[in-house]
N, C-alpha and C positions, 0 to 999 in steps of 0.2 A: 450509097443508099442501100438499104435492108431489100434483099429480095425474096417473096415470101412464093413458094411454088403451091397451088393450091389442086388436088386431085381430088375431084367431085365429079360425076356424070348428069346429076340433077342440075338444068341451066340454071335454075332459079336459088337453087342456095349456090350454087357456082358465084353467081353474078353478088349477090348479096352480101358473102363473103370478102369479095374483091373491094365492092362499093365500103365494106367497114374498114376493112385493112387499109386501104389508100385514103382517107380521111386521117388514118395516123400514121400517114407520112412513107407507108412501106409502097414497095414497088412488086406489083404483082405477077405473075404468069398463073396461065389455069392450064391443067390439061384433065382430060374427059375419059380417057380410061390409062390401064395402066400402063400399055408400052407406050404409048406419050409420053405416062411422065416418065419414062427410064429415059427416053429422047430428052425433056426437059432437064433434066437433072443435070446430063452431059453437057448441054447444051447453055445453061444459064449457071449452075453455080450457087444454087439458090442459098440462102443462109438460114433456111428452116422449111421444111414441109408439112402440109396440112394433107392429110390421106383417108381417104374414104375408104371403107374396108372391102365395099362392095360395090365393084367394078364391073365392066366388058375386059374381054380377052385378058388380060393380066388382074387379078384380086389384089384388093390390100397387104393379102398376107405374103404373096409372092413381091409385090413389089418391095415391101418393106426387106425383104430376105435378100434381094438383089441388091437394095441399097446399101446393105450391112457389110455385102463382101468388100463393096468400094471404099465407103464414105461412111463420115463421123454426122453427116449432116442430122441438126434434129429435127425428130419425127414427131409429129401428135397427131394422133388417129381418131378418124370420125367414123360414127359407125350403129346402127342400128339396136344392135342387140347390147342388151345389158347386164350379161352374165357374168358373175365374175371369172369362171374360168375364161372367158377370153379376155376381161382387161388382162389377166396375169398372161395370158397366151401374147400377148401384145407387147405387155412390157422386157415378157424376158425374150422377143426378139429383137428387141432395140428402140421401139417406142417411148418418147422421152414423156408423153403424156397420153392421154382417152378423153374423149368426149361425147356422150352417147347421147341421138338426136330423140328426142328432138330436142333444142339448144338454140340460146340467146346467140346472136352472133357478137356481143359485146361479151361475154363468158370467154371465145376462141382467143377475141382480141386478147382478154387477159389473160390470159394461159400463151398465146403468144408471145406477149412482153417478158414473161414470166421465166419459158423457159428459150426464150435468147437471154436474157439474162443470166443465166447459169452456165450457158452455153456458150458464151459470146467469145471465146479464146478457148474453146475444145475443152470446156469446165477447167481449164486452168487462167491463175493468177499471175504464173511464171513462169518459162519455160528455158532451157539451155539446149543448147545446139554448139558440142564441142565450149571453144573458149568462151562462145557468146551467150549472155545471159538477156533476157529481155523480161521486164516486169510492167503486164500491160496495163496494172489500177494506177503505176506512178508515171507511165511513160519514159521510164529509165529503159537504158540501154549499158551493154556494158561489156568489153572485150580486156579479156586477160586482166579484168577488175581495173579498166581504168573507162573510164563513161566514156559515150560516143555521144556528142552531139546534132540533131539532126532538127530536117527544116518539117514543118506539120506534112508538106508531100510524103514524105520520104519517110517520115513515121508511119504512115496514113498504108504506105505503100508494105513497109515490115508487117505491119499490124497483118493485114489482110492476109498475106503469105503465111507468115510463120505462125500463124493461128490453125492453119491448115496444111502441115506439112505434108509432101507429096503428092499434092494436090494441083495439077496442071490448071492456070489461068490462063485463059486467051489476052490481047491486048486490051481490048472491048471490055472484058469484065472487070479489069482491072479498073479500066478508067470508069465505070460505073458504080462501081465501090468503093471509090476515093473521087469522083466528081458528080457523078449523080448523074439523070438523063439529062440537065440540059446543058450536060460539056459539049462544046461545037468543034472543038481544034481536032488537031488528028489524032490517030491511036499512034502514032511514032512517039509523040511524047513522053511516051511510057518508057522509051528506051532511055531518055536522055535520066529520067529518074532513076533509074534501076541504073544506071553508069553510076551517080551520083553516091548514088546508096552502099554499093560494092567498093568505090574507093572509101567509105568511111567501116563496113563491117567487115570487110575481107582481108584477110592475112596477105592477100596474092589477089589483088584484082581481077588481075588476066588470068587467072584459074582459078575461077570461082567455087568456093567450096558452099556456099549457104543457099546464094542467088542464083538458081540454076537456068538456062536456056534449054527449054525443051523446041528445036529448032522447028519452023513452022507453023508453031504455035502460040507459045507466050515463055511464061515462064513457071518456076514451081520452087516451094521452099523444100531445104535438105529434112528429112523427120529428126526430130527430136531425140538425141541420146538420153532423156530422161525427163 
């Protein structure tokens, strides 16, 4: 499921926001100023953030700046003022869209859809990692140009990682990004896939080069040579 991290300090376009997004289908977090959301952010994974510009204790502009040294995660900014010099102050820190209130909350939705759509594999179509190629419009897979065959888990499970190279996943997020909130079984699960997955893309199972264990915590894909 899509996780949509939404930072607003007004409850009422907070809540409003949440109520549209989760009618289509996304899975929500709110947080209410800005070191929440640097906490949310770590903390969920989110696959898009909606950002208010004007915040408690952390502002939009600082949080966006923080998010930039980490993560690729996108960003669409909400925000009062309608200057142009701030949309450009916005986009050229990493801002993948602007939306200046006051605003339809069916307008976010689209702009939402919009830019995970562009976004949905780090704006790429394709990517390689060493021998391994992956193309996420065909669902091909591909080591030393000969295809790998894989079950929709275990795609499901590539897809999310190596969309996000270097990118530490917990068990939990794993499994809610390829089962959705109402998987009930355990997070061990996730091991038995990622075994799965490593005898079919790794050169060397047992030294895994792509699929890595960050011990403690989950796992994380190798970044991308190109």
């Amino acid at each position: 499921m899509i996780t949509i991290l939404v930072v607003e300090d007004e409850p009422e376009i907070a809540r409003l926001l949440r109520s549209y997004l989760e009618r289509e289908g996304y899975a929500v977090v709110l947080a209410r100023d800005g070191e929440a959301a640097l906490r949310a952010l770590e903390e969920t994974s989110p696959d898009l953030v909606v950002l208010d510009l004007m915040l408690p204790r952390l502002d939009g502009w600082q949080v966006i700046r923080a998010i930039r040294e980490t993560s690729r995660v996108p960003v669409i900014m909400l925000t009062a003022r309608d200057g142009l010099e701030d949309k450009v102050a916005g986009l050229e820190l990493g801002a993948d869209d602007y939306v200046t209130k006051p605003f339809s909350p069916r307008e976010v939705v689209a702009r939402v859809r919009a830019v995970l759509r562009r976004n949905r594999w780090g704006g790429r179509e394709e990517a390689r990692f060493g021998d391994l190629s992956i193309n996420y419009l065909s669902r091909e897979v591909w080591r030393e140009d000969e295809p790998i065959t894989l079950t929709p888990t275990e795609w499901k499970l590539l897809e999310v990682l190596s969309a996000h190279p270097g990118q530490v996943f917990t068990r939990a997020q794993l499994i809610e990004r390829i089962y959705g909130h109402s998987y009930e079984g355990l997070e061990r699960t996730i091991d038995a896939h990622v075994k799965n997955l490593r005898q079919k893309i790794e050169p060397d199972p047992k030294e895994p080069r792509y699929v890595l264990t960050v011990y403690g915590v989950g796992y994380k894909f190798a970044r991308a040579t190109r």
